[in-house]
C-alpha positions in Angstrom: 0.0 0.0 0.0 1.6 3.3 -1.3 1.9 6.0 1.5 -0.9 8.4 1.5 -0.1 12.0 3.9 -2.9 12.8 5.7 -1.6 16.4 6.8 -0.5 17.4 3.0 -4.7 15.8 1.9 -5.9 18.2 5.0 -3.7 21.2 4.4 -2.0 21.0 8.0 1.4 20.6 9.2 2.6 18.0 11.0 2.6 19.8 14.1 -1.0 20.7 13.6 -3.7 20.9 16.9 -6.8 19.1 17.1 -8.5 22.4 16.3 -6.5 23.2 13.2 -7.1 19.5 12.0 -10.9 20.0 12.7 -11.5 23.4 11.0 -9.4 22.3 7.7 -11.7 18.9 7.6 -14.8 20.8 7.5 -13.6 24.0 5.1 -12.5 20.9 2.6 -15.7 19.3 3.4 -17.8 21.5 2.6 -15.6 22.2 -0.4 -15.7 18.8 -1.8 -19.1 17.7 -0.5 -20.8 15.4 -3.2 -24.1 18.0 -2.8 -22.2 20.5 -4.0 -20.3 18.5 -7.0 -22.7 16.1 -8.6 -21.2 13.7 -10.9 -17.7 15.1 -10.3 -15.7 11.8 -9.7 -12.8 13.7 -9.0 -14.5 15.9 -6.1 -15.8 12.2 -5.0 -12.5 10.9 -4.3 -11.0 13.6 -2.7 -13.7 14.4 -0.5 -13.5 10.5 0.7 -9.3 11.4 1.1 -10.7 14.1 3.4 -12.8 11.7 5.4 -9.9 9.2 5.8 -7.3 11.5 6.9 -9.5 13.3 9.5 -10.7 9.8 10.8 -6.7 9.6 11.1 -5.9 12.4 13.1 -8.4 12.8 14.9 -8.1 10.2 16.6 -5.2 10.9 19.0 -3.9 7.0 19.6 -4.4 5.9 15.8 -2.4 9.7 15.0 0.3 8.5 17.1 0.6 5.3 15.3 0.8 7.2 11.6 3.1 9.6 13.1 5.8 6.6 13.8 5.0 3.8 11.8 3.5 6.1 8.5 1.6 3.7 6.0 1.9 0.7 8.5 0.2 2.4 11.2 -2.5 0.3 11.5 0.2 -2.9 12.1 2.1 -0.5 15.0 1.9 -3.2 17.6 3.2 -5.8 15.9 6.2 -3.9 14.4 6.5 -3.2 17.9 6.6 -6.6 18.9 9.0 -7.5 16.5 11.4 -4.9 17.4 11.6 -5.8 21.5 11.6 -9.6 20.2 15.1 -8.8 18.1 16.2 -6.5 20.9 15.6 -10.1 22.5 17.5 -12.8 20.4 20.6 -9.8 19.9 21.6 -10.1 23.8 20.8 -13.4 23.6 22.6 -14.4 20.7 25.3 -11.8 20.6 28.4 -14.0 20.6 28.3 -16.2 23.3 31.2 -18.3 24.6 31.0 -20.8 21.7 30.8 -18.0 19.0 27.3 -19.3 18.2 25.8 -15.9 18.0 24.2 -14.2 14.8 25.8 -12.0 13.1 24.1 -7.9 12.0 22.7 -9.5 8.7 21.1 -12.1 10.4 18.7 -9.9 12.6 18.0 -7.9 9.3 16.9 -11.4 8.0 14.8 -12.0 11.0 13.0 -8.7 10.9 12.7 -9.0 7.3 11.3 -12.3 7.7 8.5 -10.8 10.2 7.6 -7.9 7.7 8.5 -9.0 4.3 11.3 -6.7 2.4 14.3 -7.6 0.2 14.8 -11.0 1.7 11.8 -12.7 3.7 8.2 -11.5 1.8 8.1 -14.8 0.5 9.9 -16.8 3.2 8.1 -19.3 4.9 8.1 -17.6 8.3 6.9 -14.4 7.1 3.9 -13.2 9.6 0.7 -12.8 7.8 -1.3 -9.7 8.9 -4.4 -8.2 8.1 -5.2 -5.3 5.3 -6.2 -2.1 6.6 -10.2 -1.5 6.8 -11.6 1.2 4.3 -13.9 3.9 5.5 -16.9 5.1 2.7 -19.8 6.9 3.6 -23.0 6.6 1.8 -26.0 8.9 1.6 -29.6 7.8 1.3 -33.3 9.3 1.2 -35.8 8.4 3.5 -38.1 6.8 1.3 -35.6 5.0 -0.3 -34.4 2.6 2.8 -38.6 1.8 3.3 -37.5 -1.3 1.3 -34.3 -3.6 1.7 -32.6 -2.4 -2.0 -29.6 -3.3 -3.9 -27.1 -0.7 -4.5 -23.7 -1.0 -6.6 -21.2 1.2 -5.5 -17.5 2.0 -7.0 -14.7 2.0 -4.4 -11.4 2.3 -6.0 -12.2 1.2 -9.3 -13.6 -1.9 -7.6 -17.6 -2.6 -7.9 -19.3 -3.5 -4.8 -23.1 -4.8 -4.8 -24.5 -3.7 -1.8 -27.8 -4.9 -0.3 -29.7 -2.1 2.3 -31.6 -3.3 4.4 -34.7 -1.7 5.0 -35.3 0.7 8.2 -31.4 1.0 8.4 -30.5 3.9 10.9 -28.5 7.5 10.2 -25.1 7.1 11.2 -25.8 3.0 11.1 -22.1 1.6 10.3 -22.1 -1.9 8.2 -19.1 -3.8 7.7 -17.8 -5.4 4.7 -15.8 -8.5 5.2 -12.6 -8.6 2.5 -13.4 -5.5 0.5 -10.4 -3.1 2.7 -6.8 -3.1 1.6 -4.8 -6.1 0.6 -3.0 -8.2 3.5 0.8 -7.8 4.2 2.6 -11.4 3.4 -0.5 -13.3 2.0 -2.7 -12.0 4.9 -6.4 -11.8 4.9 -7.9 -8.3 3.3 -9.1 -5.8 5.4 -13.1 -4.7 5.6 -15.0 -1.8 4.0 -16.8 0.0 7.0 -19.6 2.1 5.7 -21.4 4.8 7.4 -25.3 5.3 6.4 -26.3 9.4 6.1 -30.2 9.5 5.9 -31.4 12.6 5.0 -35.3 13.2 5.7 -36.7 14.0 2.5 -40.4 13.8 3.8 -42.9 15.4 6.3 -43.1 12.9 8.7 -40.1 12.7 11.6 -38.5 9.4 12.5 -37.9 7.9 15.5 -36.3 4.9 14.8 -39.1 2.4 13.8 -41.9 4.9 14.9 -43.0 7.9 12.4 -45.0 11.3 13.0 -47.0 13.9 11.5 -49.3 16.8 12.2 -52.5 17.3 10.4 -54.6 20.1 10.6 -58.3 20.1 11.0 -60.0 23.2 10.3 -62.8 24.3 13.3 -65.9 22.9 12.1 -65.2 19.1 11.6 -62.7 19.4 15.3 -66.4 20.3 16.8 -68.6 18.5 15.1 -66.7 15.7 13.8 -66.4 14.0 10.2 -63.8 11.8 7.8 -61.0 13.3 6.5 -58.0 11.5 4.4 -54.7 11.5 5.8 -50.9 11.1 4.2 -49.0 7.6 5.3 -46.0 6.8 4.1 -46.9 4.4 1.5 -50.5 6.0 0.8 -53.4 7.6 2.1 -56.0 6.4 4.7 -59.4 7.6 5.7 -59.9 8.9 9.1 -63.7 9.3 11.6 -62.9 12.3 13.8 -64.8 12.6 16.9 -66.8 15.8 17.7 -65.2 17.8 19.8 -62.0 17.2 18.9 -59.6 18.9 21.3 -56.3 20.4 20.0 -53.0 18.4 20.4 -55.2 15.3 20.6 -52.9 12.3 18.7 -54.2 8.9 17.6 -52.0 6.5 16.8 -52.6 4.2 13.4 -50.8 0.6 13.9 -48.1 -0.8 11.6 -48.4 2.6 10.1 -44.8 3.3 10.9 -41.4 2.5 9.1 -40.3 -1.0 8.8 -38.2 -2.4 11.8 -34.2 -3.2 10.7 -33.8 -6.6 9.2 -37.5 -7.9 10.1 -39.7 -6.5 6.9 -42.7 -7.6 8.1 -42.6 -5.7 11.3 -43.5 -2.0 10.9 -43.7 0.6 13.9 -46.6 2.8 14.1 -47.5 6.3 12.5 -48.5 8.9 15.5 -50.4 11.5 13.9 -51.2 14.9 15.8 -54.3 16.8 15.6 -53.8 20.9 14.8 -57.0 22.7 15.0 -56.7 26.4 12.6 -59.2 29.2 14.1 -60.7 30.3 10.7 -59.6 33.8 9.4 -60.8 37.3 7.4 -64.3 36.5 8.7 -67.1 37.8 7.1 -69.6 39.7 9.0 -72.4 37.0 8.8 -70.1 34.8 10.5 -68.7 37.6 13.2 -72.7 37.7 13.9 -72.8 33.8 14.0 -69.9 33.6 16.1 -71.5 36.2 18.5 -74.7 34.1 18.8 -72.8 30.9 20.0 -71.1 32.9 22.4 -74.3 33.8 24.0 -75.4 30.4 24.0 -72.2 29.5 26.1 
């Protein structure tokens, strides 16, 4: 895996502080958001650069690790390892009484056989170690996670189907199992980890399986009742309103709602709220009207 320098894709010295590192991510952010460059591949890939490198550095353990170790951060440990394990053998094996003891070239060949290099990528002891994971994010409409989906996306130059399921979450993380960077020394390939964004391109809110809307009933049919029709989210049902109505009141229609994650057939409910509008620009029959029922009360 070629080196990538997350300060140079964020605009930020080495030497940079949290702050500076958080306030270039989100001027380049916005800069490069896909909303802001449709169908511009190249605005695409560097605003997932972006994302990578401030997932990074952000974090101040994993910065650390790609401060000393640079593209083989995320193996830090075991380089680590290997290092106090050759620090080992060397004062173990440093010329001992019957001259047994390995010479500067041999601990090259032993750390070379740990991490691959000139002499030990292919050698049999060569330590096998995972790929790197991927980060993508992926945004989504509403109604377009109200059904499980399958969606082919382009990491890299590599197609990946995707099946969504339906009533996945905002900010919901999926992994993908092989689909990161290669392995070091035959090792297994890392995973893609991609984050859901679900933006709410409706009028109903969301509460995870649960949805809610306001509809307004105008004076008349909130005192003396009637049917009205009523927006779900996949259609429209017919509603009996009481007389006397009050304001606020909320009634709640049964499997109504968005579908639970990863059980389609289970649906949450649709809360709707009753908002009752005091009629307007009267005219003076009904002022008169108006002025008669309040006598009556």
């Amino acid at each position: 895996m070629d080196f990538v320098d997350y300060y140079k894709i964020l605009g930020v010295s080495k030497g940079a502080s949290d702050k500076e590192i958080k306030k270039a991510y989100r001027k380049l952010a916005r800069k490069y958001h896909p909303d802001l460059n449709p169908d511009n591949k190249e605005a695409e890939k560097k605003f997932k650069e972006i994302n990578e490198a401030h997932e990074v550095l952000s974090n101040p353990e994993n910065r650390e690790k790609y401060d000393k170790y640079g593209k083989d951060w995320m193996h830090g440990e075991e380089f680590e390892k290997a290092r106090q394990q050759q620090s080992y053998q060397r004062q173990q094996y440093s010329g001992g009484a019957g001259g047994q003891g390995f010479s500067g070239s041999d601990f090259s060949d032993f750390f070379e056989s740990m991490f691959g290099g000139a002499g030990g990528s292919s050698g049999r002891g060569a330590a096998q170690f995972k790929g790197q994971d991927l980060s993508a994010s992926l945004e989504l409409n509403l109604t377009e996670i109200y059904e499980t989906h399958k969606k082919v996306l382009t990491l890299n130059g590599q197609k990946i189907r995707l099946t969504i399921p339906a009533g996945i979450e905002n900010g919901q993380i999926i992994r993908i199992k092989g689909k990161g960077d290669e392995g070091m020394n035959g090792g297994p390939n890392g995973d893609l980890l991609i984050k859901f964004s679900i933006i709410n391109n409706t009028k109903f809110k969301r509460d995870k399986e649960n949805l809610y809307s306001t509809v307004h009933l105008d004076l008349y049919t909130a005192l003396l009742g009637g049917e009205i029709t009523v927006d779900t989210f996949d259609g429209k049902v017919k509603l009996k309103i009481a007389a006397e109505t009050a304001n606020d009141t909320k009634v709640k229609l049964k499997g109504k709602g968005f579908p639970v994650y990863k059980k389609e057939r289970d649906f949450g409910d649709l809360i709707i709220t009753y908002q009752i509008d005091i009629p307007t620009n009267l005219s003076a029959k009904e002022k008169e009207l108006f002025k008669e029922l309040q006598k009556l009360r």
